[in-house]
C-alpha positions in Angstrom: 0.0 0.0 0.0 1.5 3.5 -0.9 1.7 6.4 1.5 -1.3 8.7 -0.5 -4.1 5.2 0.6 -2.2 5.1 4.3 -3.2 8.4 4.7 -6.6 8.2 3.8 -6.9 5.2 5.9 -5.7 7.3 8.5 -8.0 10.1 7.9 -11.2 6.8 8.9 -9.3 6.0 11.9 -9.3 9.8 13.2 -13.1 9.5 12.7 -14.2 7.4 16.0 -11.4 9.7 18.1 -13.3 13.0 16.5 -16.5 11.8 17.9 -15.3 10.8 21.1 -13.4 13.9 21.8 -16.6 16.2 20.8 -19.4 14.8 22.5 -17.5 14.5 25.9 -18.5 18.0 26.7 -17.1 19.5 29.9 -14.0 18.1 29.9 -10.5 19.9 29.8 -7.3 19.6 30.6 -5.3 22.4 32.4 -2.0 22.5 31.3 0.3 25.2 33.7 -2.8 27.5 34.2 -3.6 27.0 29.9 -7.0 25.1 30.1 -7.5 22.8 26.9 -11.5 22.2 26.3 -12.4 18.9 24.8 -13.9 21.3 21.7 -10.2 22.1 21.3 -8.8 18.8 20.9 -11.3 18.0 18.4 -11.1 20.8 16.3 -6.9 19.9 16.1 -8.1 16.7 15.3 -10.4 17.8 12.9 -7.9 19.3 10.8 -5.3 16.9 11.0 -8.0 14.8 9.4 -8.8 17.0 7.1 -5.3 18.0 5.7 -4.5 14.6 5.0 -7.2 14.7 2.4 -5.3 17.6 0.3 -2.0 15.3 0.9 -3.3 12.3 -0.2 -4.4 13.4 -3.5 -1.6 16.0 -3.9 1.5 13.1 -3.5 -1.0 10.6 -5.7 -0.7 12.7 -8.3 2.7 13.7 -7.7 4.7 10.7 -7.3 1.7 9.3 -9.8 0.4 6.7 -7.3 -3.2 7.4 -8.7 -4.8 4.0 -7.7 -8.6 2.9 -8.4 -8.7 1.9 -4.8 -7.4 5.3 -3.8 -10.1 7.1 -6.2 -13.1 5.0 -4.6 -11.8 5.1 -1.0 -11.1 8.8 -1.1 -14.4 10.3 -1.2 -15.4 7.7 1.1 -13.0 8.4 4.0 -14.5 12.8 3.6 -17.7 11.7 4.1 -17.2 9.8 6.9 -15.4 12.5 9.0 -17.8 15.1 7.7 -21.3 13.2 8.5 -19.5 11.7 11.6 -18.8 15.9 12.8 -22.6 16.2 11.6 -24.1 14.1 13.9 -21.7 14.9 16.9 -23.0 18.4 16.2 -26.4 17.0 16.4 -25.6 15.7 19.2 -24.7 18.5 20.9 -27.6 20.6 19.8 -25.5 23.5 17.3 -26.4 21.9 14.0 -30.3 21.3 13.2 -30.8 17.6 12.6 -33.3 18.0 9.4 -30.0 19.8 7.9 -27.3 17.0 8.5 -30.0 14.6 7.5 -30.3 16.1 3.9 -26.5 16.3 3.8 -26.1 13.2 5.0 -28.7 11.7 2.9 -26.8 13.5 -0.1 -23.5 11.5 1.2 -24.8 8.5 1.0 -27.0 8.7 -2.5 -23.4 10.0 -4.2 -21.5 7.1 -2.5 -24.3 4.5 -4.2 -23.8 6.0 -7.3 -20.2 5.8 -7.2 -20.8 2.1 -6.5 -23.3 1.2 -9.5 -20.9 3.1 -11.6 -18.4 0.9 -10.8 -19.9 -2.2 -10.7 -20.7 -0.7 -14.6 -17.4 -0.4 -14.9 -17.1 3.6 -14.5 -15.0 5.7 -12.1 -17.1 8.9 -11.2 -13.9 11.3 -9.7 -14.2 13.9 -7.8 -15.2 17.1 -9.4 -13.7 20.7 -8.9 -17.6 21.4 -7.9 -17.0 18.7 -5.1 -14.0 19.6 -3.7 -15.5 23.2 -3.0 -18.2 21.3 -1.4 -15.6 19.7 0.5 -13.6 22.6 1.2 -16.6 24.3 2.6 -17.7 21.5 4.7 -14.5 21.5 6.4 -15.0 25.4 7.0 -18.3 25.3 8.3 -17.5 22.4 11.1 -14.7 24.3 12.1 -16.5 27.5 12.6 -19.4 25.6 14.2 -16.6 24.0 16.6 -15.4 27.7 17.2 -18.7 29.0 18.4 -19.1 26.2 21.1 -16.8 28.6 22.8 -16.8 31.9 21.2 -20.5 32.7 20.1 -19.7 35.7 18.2 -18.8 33.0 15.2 -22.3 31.3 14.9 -23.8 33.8 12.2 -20.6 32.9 10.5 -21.2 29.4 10.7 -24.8 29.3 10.1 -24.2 31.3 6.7 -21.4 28.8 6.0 -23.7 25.6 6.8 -26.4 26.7 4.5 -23.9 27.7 1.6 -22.8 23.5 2.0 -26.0 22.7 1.6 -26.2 24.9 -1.8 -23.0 23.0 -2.8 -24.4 19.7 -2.0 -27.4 19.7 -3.9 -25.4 21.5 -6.9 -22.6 19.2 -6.9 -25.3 15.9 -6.1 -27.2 16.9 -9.4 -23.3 17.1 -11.6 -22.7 14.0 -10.3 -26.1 12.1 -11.4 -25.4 14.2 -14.7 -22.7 12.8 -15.3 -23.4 9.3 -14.5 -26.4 9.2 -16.8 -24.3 10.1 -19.6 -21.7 7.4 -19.4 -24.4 4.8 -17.9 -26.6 5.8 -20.7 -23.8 5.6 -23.2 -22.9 2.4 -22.0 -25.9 0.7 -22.1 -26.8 1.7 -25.8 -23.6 0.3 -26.8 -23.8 -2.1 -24.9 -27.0 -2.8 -26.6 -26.0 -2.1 -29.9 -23.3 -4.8 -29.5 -25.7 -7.4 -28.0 -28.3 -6.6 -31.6 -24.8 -7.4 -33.9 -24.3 -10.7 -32.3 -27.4 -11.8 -32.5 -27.7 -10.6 -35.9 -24.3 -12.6 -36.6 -25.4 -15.8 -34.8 -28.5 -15.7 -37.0 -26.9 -15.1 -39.8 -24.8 -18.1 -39.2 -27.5 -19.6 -38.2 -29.4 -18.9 -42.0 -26.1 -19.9 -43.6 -25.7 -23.4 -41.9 -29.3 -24.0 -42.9 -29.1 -23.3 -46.7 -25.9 -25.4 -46.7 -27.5 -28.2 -45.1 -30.5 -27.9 -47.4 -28.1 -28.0 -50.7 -25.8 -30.8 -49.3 -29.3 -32.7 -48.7 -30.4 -31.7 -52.5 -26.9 -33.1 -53.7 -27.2 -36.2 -51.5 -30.5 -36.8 -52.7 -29.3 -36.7 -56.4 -26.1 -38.7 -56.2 -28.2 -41.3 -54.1 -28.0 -45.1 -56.0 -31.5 -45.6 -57.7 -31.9 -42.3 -58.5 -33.1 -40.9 -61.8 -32.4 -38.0 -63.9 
Protein backbone atom coordinates (compact mmCIF):
# COMPACT_ATOMS: atom_id res chain seq x y z
CA UNK A 1 0.00 0.00 0.00
CA UNK A 2 1.54 3.48 -0.94
CA UNK A 3 1.67 6.40 1.46
CA UNK A 4 -1.32 8.65 -0.52
CA UNK A 5 -4.12 5.24 0.60
CA UNK A 6 -2.24 5.10 4.25
CA UNK A 7 -3.17 8.43 4.66
CA UNK A 8 -6.62 8.20 3.84
CA UNK A 9 -6.89 5.19 5.87
CA UNK A 10 -5.66 7.27 8.45
CA UNK A 11 -7.97 10.08 7.90
CA UNK A 12 -11.19 6.80 8.86
CA UNK A 13 -9.32 5.99 11.87
CA UNK A 14 -9.28 9.81 13.22
CA UNK A 15 -13.08 9.47 12.70
CA UNK A 16 -14.18 7.41 15.98
CA UNK A 17 -11.36 9.67 18.08
CA UNK A 18 -13.26 13.05 16.53
CA UNK A 19 -16.50 11.85 17.87
CA UNK A 20 -15.29 10.79 21.06
CA UNK A 21 -13.42 13.87 21.84
CA UNK A 22 -16.63 16.23 20.82
CA UNK A 23 -19.38 14.82 22.48
CA UNK A 24 -17.46 14.50 25.94
CA UNK A 25 -18.55 18.05 26.70
CA UNK A 26 -17.06 19.49 29.85
CA UNK A 27 -13.98 18.11 29.85
CA UNK A 28 -10.48 19.93 29.77
CA UNK A 29 -7.29 19.64 30.61
CA UNK A 30 -5.26 22.41 32.43
CA UNK A 31 -2.00 22.50 31.29
CA UNK A 32 0.28 25.18 33.75
CA UNK A 33 -2.81 27.49 34.21
CA UNK A 34 -3.65 26.98 29.95
CA UNK A 35 -7.00 25.12 30.06
CA UNK A 36 -7.54 22.85 26.89
CA UNK A 37 -11.49 22.22 26.33
CA UNK A 38 -12.42 18.88 24.81
CA UNK A 39 -13.88 21.28 21.72
CA UNK A 40 -10.24 22.13 21.26
CA UNK A 41 -8.76 18.83 20.90
CA UNK A 42 -11.29 18.01 18.42
CA UNK A 43 -11.06 20.82 16.30
CA UNK A 44 -6.89 19.89 16.07
CA UNK A 45 -8.07 16.70 15.32
CA UNK A 46 -10.41 17.82 12.89
CA UNK A 47 -7.92 19.30 10.78
CA UNK A 48 -5.35 16.92 11.00
CA UNK A 49 -7.98 14.82 9.39
CA UNK A 50 -8.82 17.03 7.13
CA UNK A 51 -5.32 18.03 5.72
CA UNK A 52 -4.51 14.62 5.04
CA UNK A 53 -7.21 14.74 2.44
CA UNK A 54 -5.32 17.62 0.27
CA UNK A 55 -1.98 15.27 0.87
CA UNK A 56 -3.31 12.33 -0.19
CA UNK A 57 -4.41 13.44 -3.55
CA UNK A 58 -1.55 15.96 -3.89
CA UNK A 59 1.49 13.12 -3.55
CA UNK A 60 -1.03 10.60 -5.75
CA UNK A 61 -0.68 12.72 -8.30
CA UNK A 62 2.74 13.74 -7.75
CA UNK A 63 4.68 10.69 -7.30
CA UNK A 64 1.69 9.26 -9.83
CA UNK A 65 0.40 6.67 -7.34
CA UNK A 66 -3.23 7.38 -8.71
CA UNK A 67 -4.78 4.03 -7.69
CA UNK A 68 -8.65 2.91 -8.39
CA UNK A 69 -8.75 1.91 -4.75
CA UNK A 70 -7.40 5.32 -3.83
CA UNK A 71 -10.07 7.12 -6.16
CA UNK A 72 -13.08 5.04 -4.61
CA UNK A 73 -11.82 5.07 -1.01
CA UNK A 74 -11.08 8.78 -1.13
CA UNK A 75 -14.39 10.33 -1.21
CA UNK A 76 -15.44 7.65 1.11
CA UNK A 77 -13.00 8.44 4.01
CA UNK A 78 -14.53 12.75 3.62
CA UNK A 79 -17.68 11.71 4.07
CA UNK A 80 -17.19 9.78 6.94
CA UNK A 81 -15.40 12.52 9.01
CA UNK A 82 -17.75 15.15 7.74
CA UNK A 83 -21.33 13.23 8.54
CA UNK A 84 -19.54 11.65 11.55
CA UNK A 85 -18.85 15.85 12.83
CA UNK A 86 -22.58 16.18 11.56
CA UNK A 87 -24.05 14.08 13.87
CA UNK A 88 -21.74 14.91 16.92
CA UNK A 89 -22.97 18.41 16.19
CA UNK A 90 -26.39 16.97 16.42
CA UNK A 91 -25.64 15.67 19.23
CA UNK A 92 -24.68 18.52 20.94
CA UNK A 93 -27.59 20.64 19.77
CA UNK A 94 -25.46 23.49 17.29
CA UNK A 95 -26.45 21.85 14.05
CA UNK A 96 -30.31 21.28 13.24
CA UNK A 97 -30.84 17.63 12.64
CA UNK A 98 -33.34 17.97 9.39
CA UNK A 99 -30.01 19.78 7.88
CA UNK A 100 -27.31 17.00 8.54
CA UNK A 101 -29.99 14.59 7.49
CA UNK A 102 -30.26 16.12 3.85
CA UNK A 103 -26.53 16.27 3.82
CA UNK A 104 -26.13 13.17 5.01
CA UNK A 105 -28.72 11.68 2.89
CA UNK A 106 -26.80 13.47 -0.06
CA UNK A 107 -23.54 11.49 1.17
CA UNK A 108 -24.83 8.49 1.04
CA UNK A 109 -27.02 8.73 -2.54
CA UNK A 110 -23.42 10.01 -4.20
CA UNK A 111 -21.50 7.14 -2.45
CA UNK A 112 -24.28 4.46 -4.22
CA UNK A 113 -23.80 6.00 -7.26
CA UNK A 114 -20.22 5.79 -7.17
CA UNK A 115 -20.85 2.13 -6.49
CA UNK A 116 -23.30 1.25 -9.46
CA UNK A 117 -20.93 3.07 -11.59
CA UNK A 118 -18.45 0.94 -10.80
CA UNK A 119 -19.93 -2.21 -10.72
CA UNK A 120 -20.75 -0.66 -14.62
CA UNK A 121 -17.36 -0.37 -14.93
CA UNK A 122 -17.14 3.61 -14.45
CA UNK A 123 -15.00 5.74 -12.13
CA UNK A 124 -17.07 8.88 -11.18
CA UNK A 125 -13.89 11.28 -9.68
CA UNK A 126 -14.24 13.91 -7.78
CA UNK A 127 -15.16 17.07 -9.42
CA UNK A 128 -13.71 20.68 -8.94
CA UNK A 129 -17.57 21.41 -7.85
CA UNK A 130 -16.98 18.66 -5.11
CA UNK A 131 -14.00 19.58 -3.68
CA UNK A 132 -15.49 23.18 -3.05
CA UNK A 133 -18.23 21.32 -1.42
CA UNK A 134 -15.61 19.73 0.54
CA UNK A 135 -13.61 22.60 1.21
CA UNK A 136 -16.64 24.33 2.64
CA UNK A 137 -17.69 21.50 4.72
CA UNK A 138 -14.45 21.51 6.43
CA UNK A 139 -15.03 25.40 7.00
CA UNK A 140 -18.26 25.28 8.26
CA UNK A 141 -17.48 22.42 11.14
CA UNK A 142 -14.74 24.29 12.14
CA UNK A 143 -16.53 27.51 12.61
CA UNK A 144 -19.39 25.65 14.23
CA UNK A 145 -16.56 24.02 16.56
CA UNK A 146 -15.40 27.66 17.19
CA UNK A 147 -18.72 29.02 18.36
CA UNK A 148 -19.14 26.21 21.13
CA UNK A 149 -16.82 28.61 22.84
CA UNK A 150 -16.79 31.87 21.19
CA UNK A 151 -20.48 32.70 20.12
CA UNK A 152 -19.66 35.70 18.17
CA UNK A 153 -18.77 32.98 15.23
CA UNK A 154 -22.34 31.32 14.94
CA UNK A 155 -23.81 33.76 12.21
CA UNK A 156 -20.64 32.85 10.50
CA UNK A 157 -21.19 29.39 10.66
CA UNK A 158 -24.84 29.26 10.14
CA UNK A 159 -24.20 31.31 6.71
CA UNK A 160 -21.38 28.77 6.03
CA UNK A 161 -23.71 25.61 6.80
CA UNK A 162 -26.41 26.66 4.51
CA UNK A 163 -23.88 27.65 1.61
CA UNK A 164 -22.81 23.49 1.99
CA UNK A 165 -25.97 22.68 1.56
CA UNK A 166 -26.17 24.89 -1.84
CA UNK A 167 -22.97 23.05 -2.83
CA UNK A 168 -24.40 19.65 -2.04
CA UNK A 169 -27.36 19.75 -3.88
CA UNK A 170 -25.40 21.52 -6.85
CA UNK A 171 -22.60 19.17 -6.91
CA UNK A 172 -25.35 15.87 -6.10
CA UNK A 173 -27.22 16.89 -9.45
CA UNK A 174 -23.33 17.11 -11.61
CA UNK A 175 -22.68 14.01 -10.25
CA UNK A 176 -26.08 12.15 -11.37
CA UNK A 177 -25.45 14.18 -14.74
CA UNK A 178 -22.70 12.79 -15.26
CA UNK A 179 -23.44 9.33 -14.53
CA UNK A 180 -26.41 9.20 -16.78
CA UNK A 181 -24.28 10.08 -19.57
CA UNK A 182 -21.72 7.36 -19.41
CA UNK A 183 -24.45 4.83 -17.89
CA UNK A 184 -26.58 5.77 -20.69
CA UNK A 185 -23.80 5.63 -23.16
CA UNK A 186 -22.93 2.44 -22.03
CA UNK A 187 -25.91 0.67 -22.13
CA UNK A 188 -26.85 1.65 -25.80
CA UNK A 189 -23.58 0.33 -26.77
CA UNK A 190 -23.82 -2.10 -24.87
CA UNK A 191 -27.01 -2.85 -26.64
CA UNK A 192 -25.98 -2.10 -29.94
CA UNK A 193 -23.30 -4.82 -29.54
CA UNK A 194 -25.71 -7.42 -27.97
CA UNK A 195 -28.26 -6.59 -31.55
CA UNK A 196 -24.80 -7.38 -33.88
CA UNK A 197 -24.25 -10.75 -32.35
CA UNK A 198 -27.43 -11.78 -32.46
CA UNK A 199 -27.66 -10.57 -35.89
CA UNK A 200 -24.27 -12.56 -36.60
CA UNK A 201 -25.40 -15.76 -34.81
CA UNK A 202 -28.49 -15.71 -37.01
CA UNK A 203 -26.90 -15.09 -39.81
CA UNK A 204 -24.83 -18.06 -39.23
CA UNK A 205 -27.49 -19.64 -38.22
CA UNK A 206 -29.38 -18.90 -41.97
CA UNK A 207 -26.06 -19.87 -43.63
CA UNK A 208 -25.71 -23.44 -41.91
CA UNK A 209 -29.31 -24.02 -42.92
CA UNK A 210 -29.14 -23.29 -46.73
CA UNK A 211 -25.95 -25.43 -46.75
CA UNK A 212 -27.51 -28.20 -45.09
CA UNK A 213 -30.49 -27.94 -47.42
CA UNK A 214 -28.09 -28.00 -50.70
CA UNK A 215 -25.84 -30.75 -49.33
CA UNK A 216 -29.29 -32.74 -48.75
CA UNK A 217 -30.45 -31.72 -52.49
CA UNK A 218 -26.85 -33.10 -53.67
CA UNK A 219 -27.22 -36.23 -51.50
CA UNK A 220 -30.50 -36.76 -52.67
CA UNK A 221 -29.33 -36.73 -56.43
CA UNK A 222 -26.13 -38.69 -56.16
CA UNK A 223 -28.18 -41.32 -54.13
CA UNK A 224 -27.95 -45.06 -56.01
CA UNK A 225 -31.48 -45.62 -57.75
CA UNK A 226 -31.89 -42.28 -58.50
CA UNK A 227 -33.06 -40.92 -61.84
CA UNK A 228 -32.38 -37.98 -63.91
Amino acid sequence: MNLPNSLTIARIFFVPFLVAVLVQEGIFVDFHGFVIYNDTVALVIFWLAAATDLLDGYLARRWKQVTTIGTLLDPIADKLLVSAALIALVQMRIVPGWLVVLLVGREFAVSGLRAIAAAEGYTISASELGKTKTLSQVVAISLLVIGIRHPEFIKWANASLYLVVIFSLWSAIAYFGKFWRKVDVGIKQRRRAELLHAERLRRRALFAERRTAMLERRNARTAPGTSE
